[in-house]
Residue frames relative to the residue before (quaternion, step in Angstrom):
aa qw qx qy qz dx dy dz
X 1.0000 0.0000 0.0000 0.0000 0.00 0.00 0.00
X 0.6093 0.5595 -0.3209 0.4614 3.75 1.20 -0.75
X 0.6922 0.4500 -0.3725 0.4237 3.23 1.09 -0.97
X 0.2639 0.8319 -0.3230 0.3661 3.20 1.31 -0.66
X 0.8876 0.1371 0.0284 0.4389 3.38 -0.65 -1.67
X 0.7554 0.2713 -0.4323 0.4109 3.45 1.09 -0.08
X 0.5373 0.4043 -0.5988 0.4351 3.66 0.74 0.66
X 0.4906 0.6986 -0.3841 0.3518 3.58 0.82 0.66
X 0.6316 0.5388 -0.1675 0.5318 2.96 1.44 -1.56
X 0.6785 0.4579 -0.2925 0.4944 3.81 1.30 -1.06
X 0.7723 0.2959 -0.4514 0.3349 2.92 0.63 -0.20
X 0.4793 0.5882 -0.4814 0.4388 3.49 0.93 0.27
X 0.5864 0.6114 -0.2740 0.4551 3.57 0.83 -0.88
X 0.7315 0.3093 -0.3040 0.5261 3.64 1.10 -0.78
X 0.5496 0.5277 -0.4424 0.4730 3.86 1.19 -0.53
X 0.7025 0.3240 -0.4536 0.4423 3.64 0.55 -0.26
X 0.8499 0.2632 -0.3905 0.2367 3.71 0.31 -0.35
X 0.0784 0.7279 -0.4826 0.4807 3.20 1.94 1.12
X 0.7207 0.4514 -0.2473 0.4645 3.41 0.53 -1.86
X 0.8095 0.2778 -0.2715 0.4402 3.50 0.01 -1.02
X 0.4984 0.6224 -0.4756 0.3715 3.87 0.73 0.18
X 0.6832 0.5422 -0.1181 0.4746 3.26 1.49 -1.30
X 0.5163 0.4678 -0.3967 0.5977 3.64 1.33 -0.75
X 0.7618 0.4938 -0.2817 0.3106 3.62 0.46 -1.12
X 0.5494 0.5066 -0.2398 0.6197 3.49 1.14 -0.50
X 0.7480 0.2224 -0.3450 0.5215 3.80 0.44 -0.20
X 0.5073 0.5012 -0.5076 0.4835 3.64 0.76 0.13
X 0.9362 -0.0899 -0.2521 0.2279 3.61 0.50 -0.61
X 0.0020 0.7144 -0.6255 0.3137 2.74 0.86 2.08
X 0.7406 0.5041 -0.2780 0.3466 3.40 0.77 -1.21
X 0.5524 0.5393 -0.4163 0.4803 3.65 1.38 -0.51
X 0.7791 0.4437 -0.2779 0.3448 3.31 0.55 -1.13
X 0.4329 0.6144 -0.2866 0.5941 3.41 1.72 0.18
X 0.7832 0.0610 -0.4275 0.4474 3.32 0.58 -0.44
X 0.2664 0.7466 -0.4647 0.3945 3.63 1.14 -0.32
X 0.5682 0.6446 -0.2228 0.4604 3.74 0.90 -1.12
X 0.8442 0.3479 -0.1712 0.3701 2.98 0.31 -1.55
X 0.4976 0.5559 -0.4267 0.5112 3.49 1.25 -0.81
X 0.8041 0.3961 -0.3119 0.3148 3.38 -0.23 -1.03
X 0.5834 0.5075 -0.3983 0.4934 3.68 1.43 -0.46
X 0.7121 0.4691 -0.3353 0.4005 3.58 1.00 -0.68
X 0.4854 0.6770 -0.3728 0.4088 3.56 1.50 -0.27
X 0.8141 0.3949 -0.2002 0.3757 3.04 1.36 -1.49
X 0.4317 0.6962 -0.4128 0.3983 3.06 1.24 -0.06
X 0.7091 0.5340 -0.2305 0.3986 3.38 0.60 -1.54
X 0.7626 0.3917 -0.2770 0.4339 3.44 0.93 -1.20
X 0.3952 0.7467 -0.3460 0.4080 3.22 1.59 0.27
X 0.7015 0.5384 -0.0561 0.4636 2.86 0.90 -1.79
X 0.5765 0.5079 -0.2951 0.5680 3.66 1.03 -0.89
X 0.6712 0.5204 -0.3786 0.3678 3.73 0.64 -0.93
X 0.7334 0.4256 -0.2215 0.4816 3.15 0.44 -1.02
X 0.4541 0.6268 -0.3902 0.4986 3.82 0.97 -0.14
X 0.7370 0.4258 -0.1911 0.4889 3.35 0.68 -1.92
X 0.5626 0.6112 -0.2861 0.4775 3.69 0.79 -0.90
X 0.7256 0.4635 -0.2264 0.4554 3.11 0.58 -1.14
X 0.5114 0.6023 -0.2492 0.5600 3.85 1.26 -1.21
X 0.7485 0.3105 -0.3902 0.4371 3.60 0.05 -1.27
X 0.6872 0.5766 -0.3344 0.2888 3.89 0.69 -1.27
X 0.6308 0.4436 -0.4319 0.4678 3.69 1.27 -0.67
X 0.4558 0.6374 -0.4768 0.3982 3.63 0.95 -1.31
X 0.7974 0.2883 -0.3432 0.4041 3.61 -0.53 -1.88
X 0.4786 0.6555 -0.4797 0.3335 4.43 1.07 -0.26
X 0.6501 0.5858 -0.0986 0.4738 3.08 1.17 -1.77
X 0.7227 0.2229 -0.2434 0.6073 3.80 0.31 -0.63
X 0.5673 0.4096 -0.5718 0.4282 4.33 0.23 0.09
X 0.6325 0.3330 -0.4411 0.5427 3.89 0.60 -0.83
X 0.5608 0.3789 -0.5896 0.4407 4.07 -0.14 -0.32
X 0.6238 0.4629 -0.4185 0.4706 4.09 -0.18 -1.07
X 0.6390 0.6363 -0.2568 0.3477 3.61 0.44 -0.77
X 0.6562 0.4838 -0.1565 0.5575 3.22 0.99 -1.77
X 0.7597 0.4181 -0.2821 0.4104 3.49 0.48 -1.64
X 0.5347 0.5500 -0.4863 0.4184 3.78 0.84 -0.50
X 0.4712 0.7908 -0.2472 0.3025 3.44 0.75 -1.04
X 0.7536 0.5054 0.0415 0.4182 2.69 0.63 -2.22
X 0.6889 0.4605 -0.1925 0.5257 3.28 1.34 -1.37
X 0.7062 0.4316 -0.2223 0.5152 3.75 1.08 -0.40
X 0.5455 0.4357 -0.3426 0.6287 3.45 1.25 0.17
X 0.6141 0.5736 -0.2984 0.4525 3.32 0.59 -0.58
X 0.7872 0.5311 0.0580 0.3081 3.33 1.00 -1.02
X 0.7602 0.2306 0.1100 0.5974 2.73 1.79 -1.63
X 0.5162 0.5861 -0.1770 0.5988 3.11 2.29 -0.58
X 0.7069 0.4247 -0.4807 0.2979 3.70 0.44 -0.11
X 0.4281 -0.6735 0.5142 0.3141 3.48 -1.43 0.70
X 0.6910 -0.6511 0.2115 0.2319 3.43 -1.46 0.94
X 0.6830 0.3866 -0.3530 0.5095 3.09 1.56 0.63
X 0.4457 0.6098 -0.5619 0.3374 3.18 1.12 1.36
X 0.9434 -0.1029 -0.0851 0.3036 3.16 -1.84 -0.32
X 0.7768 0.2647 0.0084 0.5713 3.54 -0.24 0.41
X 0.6042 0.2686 -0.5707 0.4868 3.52 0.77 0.90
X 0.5056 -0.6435 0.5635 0.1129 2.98 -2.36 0.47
């Protein structure tokens, strides 16, 4: 009968810290759930910022080939454009 009630008591003893292992594990499932989300929403943003910047650098390098363009231009007009009684003739 002794053995009885104390393989009873153990096994209550383990059904409660079953119980409270399991409350504990779903408490911090739920941090690490939201923990999750911050960091998914972090990555998102710095995502979002990339492709902005990316986008920024790609018009920029648009914006300075038509300037290289213009100024070549300039230098070959400059050059090939003067009439024969400009600078530097005799």
């Amino acid at each position: 009968m002794i053995r009885a009630n104390n393989a009873e008591r153990r096994l209550a003893n383990a059904q409660n810290q079953l119980a409270a292992a399991e409350e504990k594990m779903a408490a911090m499932n739920q941090k690490t759930t939201a923990a999750d989300t911050k960091w998914e929403a972090r990555v998102k943003e710095y995502e979002t910022r990339l492709r902005a910047a990316e986008e920024k650098v790609k018009r920029e390098r648009q914006g300075y080939k038509e300037r290289v363009v213009e100024l070549e231009n300039q230098i070959r007009c400059v050059i090939f454009c003067q009439p024969a009684g400009g600078p530097g003739a005799k």
